[in-house]
C-alpha positions as CSV (number, residue, x, y, z in Angstrom):
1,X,4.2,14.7,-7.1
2,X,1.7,12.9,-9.5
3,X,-1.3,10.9,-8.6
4,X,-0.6,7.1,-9.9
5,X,-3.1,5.0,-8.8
6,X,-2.1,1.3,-7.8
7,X,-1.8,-1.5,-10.4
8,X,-5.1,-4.1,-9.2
9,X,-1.9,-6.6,-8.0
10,X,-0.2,-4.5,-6.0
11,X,-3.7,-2.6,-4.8
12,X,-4.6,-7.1,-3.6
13,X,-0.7,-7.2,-2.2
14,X,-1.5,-4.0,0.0
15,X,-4.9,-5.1,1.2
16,X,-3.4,-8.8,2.2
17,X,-0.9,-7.4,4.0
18,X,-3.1,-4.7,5.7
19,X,-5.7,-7.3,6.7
20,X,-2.3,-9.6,8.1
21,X,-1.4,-6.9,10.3
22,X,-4.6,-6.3,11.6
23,X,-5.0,-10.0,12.5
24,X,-2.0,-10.8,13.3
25,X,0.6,-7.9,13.8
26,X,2.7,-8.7,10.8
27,X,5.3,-5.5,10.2
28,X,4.5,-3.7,6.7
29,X,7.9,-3.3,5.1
30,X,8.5,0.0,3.1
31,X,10.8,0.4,0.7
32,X,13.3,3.2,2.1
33,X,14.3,4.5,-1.4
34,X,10.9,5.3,-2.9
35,X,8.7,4.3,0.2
36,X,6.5,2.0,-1.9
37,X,5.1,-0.6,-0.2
38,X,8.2,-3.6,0.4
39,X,6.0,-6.3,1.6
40,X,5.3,-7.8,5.6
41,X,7.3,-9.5,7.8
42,X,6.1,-11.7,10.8
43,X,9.2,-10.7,13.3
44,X,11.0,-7.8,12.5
45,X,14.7,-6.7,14.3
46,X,14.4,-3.5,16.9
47,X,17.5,-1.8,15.3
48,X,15.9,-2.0,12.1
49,X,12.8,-0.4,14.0
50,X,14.5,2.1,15.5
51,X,16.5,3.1,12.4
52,X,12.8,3.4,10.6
53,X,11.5,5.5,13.2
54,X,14.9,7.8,13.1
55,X,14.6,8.3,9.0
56,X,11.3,9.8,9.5
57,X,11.5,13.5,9.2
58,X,10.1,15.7,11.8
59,X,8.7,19.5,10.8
60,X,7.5,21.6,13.6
């Protein structure tokens, strides 16, 4: 996997969204096919919780 360091849009899009979740508990949304950042969401569905939590792999 190659280094690619963000583009200076995408790098202020990240750093908004950070800083809303900090303040206010906004969901960051990640893309599921490339998990890039997807954007933020102010209320987000517990099935589509729980399915994030189940696609994350587990090694012991």
């Amino acid at each position: 996997m190659d280094f690619r360091p963000l583009a200076e849009a995408e790098r202020r899009q990240l750093l908004t969204a950070l800083r809303g979740h900090a303040d206010r508990g906004t969901a960051l949304l990640i893309d599921p096919e490339d998990t890039s950042f997807a954007g933020t969401a102010d209320d987000v569905p517990d099935e589509q919780v729980i399915t994030a939590v189940k696609s994350v792999p587990v090694h012991y």
